[in-house]
C-alpha positions as CSV (number, residue, x, y, z in Angstrom):
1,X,41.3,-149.5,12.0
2,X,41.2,-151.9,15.2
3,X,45.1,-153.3,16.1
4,X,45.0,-156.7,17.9
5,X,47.7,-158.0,20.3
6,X,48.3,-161.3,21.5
7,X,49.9,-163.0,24.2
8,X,49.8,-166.4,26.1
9,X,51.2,-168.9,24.1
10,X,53.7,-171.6,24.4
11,X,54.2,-175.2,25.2
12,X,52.0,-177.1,27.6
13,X,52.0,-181.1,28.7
14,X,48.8,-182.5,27.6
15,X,46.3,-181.7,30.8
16,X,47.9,-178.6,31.3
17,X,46.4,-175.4,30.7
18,X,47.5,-172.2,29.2
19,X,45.4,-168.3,28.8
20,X,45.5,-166.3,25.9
21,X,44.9,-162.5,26.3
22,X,44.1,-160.2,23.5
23,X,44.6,-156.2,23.4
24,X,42.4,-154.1,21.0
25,X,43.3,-150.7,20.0
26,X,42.3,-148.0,17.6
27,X,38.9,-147.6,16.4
28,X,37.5,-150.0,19.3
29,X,34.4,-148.2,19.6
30,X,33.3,-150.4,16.4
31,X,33.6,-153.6,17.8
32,X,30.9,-156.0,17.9
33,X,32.6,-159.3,18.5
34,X,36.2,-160.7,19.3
35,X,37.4,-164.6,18.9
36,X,39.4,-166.7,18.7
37,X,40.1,-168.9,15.6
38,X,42.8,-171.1,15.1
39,X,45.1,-173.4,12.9
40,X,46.6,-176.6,12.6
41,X,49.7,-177.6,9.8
42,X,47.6,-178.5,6.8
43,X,44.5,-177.3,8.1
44,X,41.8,-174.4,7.5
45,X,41.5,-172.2,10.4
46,X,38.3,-172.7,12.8
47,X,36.6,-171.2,14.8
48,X,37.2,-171.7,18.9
49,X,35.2,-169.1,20.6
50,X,33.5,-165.7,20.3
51,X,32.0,-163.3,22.4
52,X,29.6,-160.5,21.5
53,X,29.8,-157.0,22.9
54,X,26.5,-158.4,24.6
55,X,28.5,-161.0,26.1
56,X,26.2,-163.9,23.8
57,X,28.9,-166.5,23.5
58,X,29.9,-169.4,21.3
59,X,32.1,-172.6,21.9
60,X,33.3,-175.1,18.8
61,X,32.4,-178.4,20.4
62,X,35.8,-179.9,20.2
63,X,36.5,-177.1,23.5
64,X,33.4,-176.8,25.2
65,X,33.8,-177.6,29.0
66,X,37.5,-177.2,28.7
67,X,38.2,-173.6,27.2
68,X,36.3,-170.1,28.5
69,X,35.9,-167.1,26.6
70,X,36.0,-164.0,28.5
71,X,36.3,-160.2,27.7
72,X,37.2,-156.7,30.0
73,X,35.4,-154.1,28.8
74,X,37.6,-151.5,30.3
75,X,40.5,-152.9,29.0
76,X,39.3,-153.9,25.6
77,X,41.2,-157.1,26.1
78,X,39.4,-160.7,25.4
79,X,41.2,-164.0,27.0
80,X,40.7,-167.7,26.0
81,X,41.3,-169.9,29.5
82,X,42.5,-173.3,28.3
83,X,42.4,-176.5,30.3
84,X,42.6,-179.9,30.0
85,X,44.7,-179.5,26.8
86,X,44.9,-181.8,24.3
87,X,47.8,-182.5,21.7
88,X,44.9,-182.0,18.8
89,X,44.9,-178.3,20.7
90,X,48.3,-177.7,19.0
91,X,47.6,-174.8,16.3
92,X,48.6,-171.2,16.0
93,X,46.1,-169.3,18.0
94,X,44.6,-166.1,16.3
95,X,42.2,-163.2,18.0
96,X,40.0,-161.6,15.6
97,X,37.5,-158.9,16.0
98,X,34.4,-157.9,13.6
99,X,33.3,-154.8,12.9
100,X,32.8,-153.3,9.4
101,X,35.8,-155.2,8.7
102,X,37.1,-158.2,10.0
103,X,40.5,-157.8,12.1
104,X,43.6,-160.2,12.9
105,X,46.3,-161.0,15.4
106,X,49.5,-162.0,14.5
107,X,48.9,-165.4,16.0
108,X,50.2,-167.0,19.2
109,X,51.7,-170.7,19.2
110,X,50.3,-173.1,21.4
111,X,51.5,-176.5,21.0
112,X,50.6,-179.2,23.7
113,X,52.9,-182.5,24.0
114,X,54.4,-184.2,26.6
């Protein structure tokens, strides 16, 4: 079992920026990738950014030169740098993490508007 924890959220003017941290425990050892997804109101959930244990990472085009996808080893925590927000940025924020199975935060709120 891997737990995830988030924190970070909250509301942001448009151009603003905001980071997301998320805390692994448990069987962490298992790991092979942590992300971030998200979800809009009447939308499927996407992908935003993952990160390998080998530190091979992937951007969704709508965030590439604005968000950064980092992890700390040591502290088994993985953080989504935000900037240049946008109101379409406005979703609930979820950290996952594969392994055998595939593992969910309880979501963060990030909503951007002036």
């Amino acid at each position: 079992q891997v737990q995830l924890v988030e924190s970070g959220g909250g509301l942001v003017q448009p151009g603003g920026s905001l980071r997301l941290s998320c805390a692994a425990s448990g069987n962490i050892f298992s790991i092979y990738a942590m992300g971030w997804y998200r979800q809009a109101p009447g939308e499927q959930r996407e992908l935003v950014a993952d990160i390998t244990s080998g530190g091979k990472i992937n951007y969704a085009d709508s965030v590439k030169g604005r968000f950064t996808i980092s992890r700390d080893n040591a502290k088994n925590t993985v953080f989504l740098q935000m900037n240049n927000l946008k109101p379409e940025d406005t979703a609930v924020y979820y950290c996952n993490a594969d392994s055998i199975l595939r593992y969910w935060g309880q979501g963060t709120q990030v909503t951007v508007s002036s």
